[in-house]
Every structure is written in structure tokens, then in C-alpha cells.
N, C-alpha and C positions, 0 to 999 in steps of 0.2 A: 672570370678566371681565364688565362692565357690557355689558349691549347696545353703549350707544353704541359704547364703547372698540373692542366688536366688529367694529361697521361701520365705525371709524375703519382698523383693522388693517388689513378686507377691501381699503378703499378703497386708504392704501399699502402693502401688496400690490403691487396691480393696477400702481402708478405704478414702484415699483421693480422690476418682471417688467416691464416695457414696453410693457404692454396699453396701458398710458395712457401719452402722452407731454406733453412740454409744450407749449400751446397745442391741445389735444386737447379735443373739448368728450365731457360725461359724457354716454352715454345718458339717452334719458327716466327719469325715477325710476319710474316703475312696473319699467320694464324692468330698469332697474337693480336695483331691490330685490328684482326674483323672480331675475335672477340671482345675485345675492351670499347669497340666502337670508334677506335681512333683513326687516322691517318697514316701511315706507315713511315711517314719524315717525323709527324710529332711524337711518334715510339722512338723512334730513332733519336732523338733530341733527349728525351725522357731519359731513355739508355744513358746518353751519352753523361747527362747531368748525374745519375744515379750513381753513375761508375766512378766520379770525379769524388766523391764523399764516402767512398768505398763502399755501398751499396749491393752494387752488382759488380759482377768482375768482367769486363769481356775478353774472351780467349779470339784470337786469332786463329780461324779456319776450325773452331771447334764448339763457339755458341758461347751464349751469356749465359753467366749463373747468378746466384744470389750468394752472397760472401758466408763466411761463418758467423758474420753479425758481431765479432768480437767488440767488446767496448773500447778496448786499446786500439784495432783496428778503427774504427768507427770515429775516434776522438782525434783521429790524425789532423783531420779537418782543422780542429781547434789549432794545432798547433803551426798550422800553415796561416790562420787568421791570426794568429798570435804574431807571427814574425812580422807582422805589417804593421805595429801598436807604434802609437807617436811617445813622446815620453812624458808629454801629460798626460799619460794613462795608465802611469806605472804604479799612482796613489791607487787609482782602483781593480788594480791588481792585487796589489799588497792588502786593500781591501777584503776581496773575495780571498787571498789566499787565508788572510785572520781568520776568516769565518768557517773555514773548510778543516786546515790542517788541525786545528784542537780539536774539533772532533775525532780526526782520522789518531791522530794521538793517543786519546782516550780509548779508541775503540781498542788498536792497537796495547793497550795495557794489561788486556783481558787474554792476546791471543800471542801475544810476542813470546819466542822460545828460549831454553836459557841459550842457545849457540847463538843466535841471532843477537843478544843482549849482550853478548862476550865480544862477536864480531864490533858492535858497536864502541864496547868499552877499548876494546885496542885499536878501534882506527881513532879515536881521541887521542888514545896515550901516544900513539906512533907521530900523532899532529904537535906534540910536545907543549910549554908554557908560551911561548912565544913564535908561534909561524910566522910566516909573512902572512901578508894581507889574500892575494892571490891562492898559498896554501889552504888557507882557513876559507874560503869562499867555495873552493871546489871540495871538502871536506863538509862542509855545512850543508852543499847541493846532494850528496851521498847520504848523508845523516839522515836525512829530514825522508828521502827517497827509502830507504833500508825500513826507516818508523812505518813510512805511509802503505807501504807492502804488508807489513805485517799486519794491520788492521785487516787484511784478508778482502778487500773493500776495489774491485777491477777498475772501476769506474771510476772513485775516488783517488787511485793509482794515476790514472790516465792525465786526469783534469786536473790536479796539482805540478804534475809532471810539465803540462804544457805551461801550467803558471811561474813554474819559476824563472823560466831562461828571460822575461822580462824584467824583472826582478833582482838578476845577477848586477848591470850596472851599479845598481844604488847598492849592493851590498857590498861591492867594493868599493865605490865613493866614500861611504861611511866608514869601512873600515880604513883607508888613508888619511882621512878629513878630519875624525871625531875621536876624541882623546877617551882613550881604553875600549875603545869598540871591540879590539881584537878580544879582551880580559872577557869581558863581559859575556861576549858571546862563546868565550871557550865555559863561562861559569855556566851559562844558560841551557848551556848543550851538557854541563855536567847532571843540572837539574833536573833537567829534562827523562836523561837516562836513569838516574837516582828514581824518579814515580814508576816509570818503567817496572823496575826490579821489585819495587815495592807493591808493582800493580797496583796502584793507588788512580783511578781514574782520572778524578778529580782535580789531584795535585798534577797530571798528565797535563790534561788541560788546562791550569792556569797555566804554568808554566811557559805551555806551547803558545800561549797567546800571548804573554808576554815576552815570548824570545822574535814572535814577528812585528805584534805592534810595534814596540821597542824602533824598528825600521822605519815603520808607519811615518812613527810620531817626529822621528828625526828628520827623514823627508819632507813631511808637512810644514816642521819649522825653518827648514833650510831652501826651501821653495818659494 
């Protein structure tokens, strides 16, 4: 194992045994480095790498801490590795987002409120029979984001949230390219809301998988 990786370990360690908690600031780095056994450049390296994935924070003239741990904080990463995706990688986005969002869906059926439910049904009606393509895409990015919230679910929030902005191309491709994309996906999003209100799990969940495979599968054949 590299130094650094090593002093990365030590460090969580310490944060997953509860030595360190969140909003905890680090000992001086001397101190630290003669107790973790390290070198005080591979703390310093450690540091540096922890800080970039939102880890630890370091202040300027005031010492490092450890963050709140949040998972939205924490998942930023992903969407920084996400911006980098070639767009043969956009199936296996669409992929993982199939596998994720009926869930978040379904959970979502059990905790979603009636305001929440309302909110949703008048940002459809407000999208009217016929948007444009561009309308309907940024309305479906909201939609889908409003549902995954209320599943109650931080984490599942985060990691769909990063998945979609790869994802946006092809949903507009297909919305210009594919004859009644726009109908369909206004019906799918009406269906979708209908299990909602019905708290119907189940029907949540078909639905929500066939409103993204539906993309998948259009992709797949047009690729």
C-alpha cells in the first residue's frame, strides 16, 4: 500500500471508530503524524486527498475538520465523475438510473404528502398537451427530482440526482427524433402520479420503470 493510501486508511479509521466525529477538528499535524505513525508530508497528502471528496474541510489559519458527513455533501464527487462520462456510457446510466428510481418511486408512495402530490399535478397541467421538447425535458428533470425527495431516502436523492444530467441528452434526442415521445411521456408522468395518489406501490413501480426503460430501450435501438 502507497504511504499516502496508508495515511488515508489511518485517517478513516479514526472517523469510522468515532475517534473523530463530524465537525471535530484534526489535531495539530505534528501531533497527528507521530500518532498515526506517519510522515507529516503523507498526512499532509492524506489531508489534501480527504478534503477533495469532501471528507475533511480545511480552513485556512484555523485547522482541518471533519465535515458533517452529509450524503449529498459526500456524493458531490459522483457528480464531478459524472461530468467526465463519454456517451457510450449513457446506456449504463440509464441502466442504473432503471434500477434505482422504481424503487425511490415506490418508497415514495408510502410517504409522499397531499401538497407535494398537488405541487406535482399542476406542474404537469401548467406543461399543458403539447410542450416543446426542451419544456418537457426540464419538467421531467423536476418531476422525477420532487418524487425522489419524497421517498425520504438522502442518499437515493443524491445518486439519481447525479444520474440524470447525463441522461438529459438522449431525452431530448428522443423527444425530437421519436414520433409521440413527447404524448407518451406526458401519459407516463400522468401514470406515474395516478399510483402516487393511489399509494399503490407496486403500480408506482411498474410504471416508473417503464417511463425510463421506455428511453433505455429506444437508445439501445437507435445506437
Amino acid at each position: 500500500m502507497a504511504v499516502t493510501d496508508e495515511a488515508i486508511e489511518k485517517i478513516k479509521e479514526m472517523i469510522v471508530s468515532g475517534a473523530l466525529r463530524p465537525g471535530d477538528r484534526l489535531p495539530k499535524e505534528s501531533e497527528l503524524a507521530a500518532e498515526l505513525g506517519l510522515s507529516r508530508n503523507s498526512l499532509r497528502e492524506a489531508v489534501r486527498a480527504l478534503s477533495l471528496i469532501r471528507i475533511l474541510d480545511v480552513r485556512q489559519g484555523d485547522g482541518t475538520y471533519v465535515t458533517s458527513l452529509d450524503p449529498q455533501l459526500l456524493l458531490e464527487a459522483l457528480g464531478f465523475v459524472v461530468d467526465f462520462h463519454r456517451d457510450d456510457t449513457v446506456l449504463e446510466f440509464l441502466a442504473v438510473r432503471r434500477i434505482l428510481e422504481p424503487a425511490a418511486t415506490a418508497m415514495a408512495s408510502a410517504l409522499i404528502d397531499d401538497a407535494e402530490l398537488k405541487a406535482l399535478e399542476d406542474q404537469l397541467d401548467a406543461l399543458g398537451p403539447e410542450p416543446s421538447v426542451e419544456e418537457l425535458v426540464a419538467c421531467d428533470l423536476e418531476f422525477h427530482r420532487s418524487i425522489v425527495q419524497a421517498s425520504g431516502n438522502a442518499v437515493l436523492c443524491s445518486l439519481l440526482d447525479g444520474l440524470s444530467g447525463p441522461t438529459t441528452r438522449a431525452r431530448v434526442w428522443r423527444g425530437l427524433t421519436q414520433e409521440d415521445a413527447v404524448g407518451r411521456t406526458l401519459h407516463e408522468h400522468r401514470m406515474i402520479l395516478g399510483a402516487l395518489r393511489d399509494r399503490d406501490a407496486e403500480a408506482a413501480r411498474s410504471w416508473a420503470t417503464v417511463h425510463v426503460a421506455s428511453v433505455e430501450q429506444w437508445l439501445r435501438t437507435t445506437l
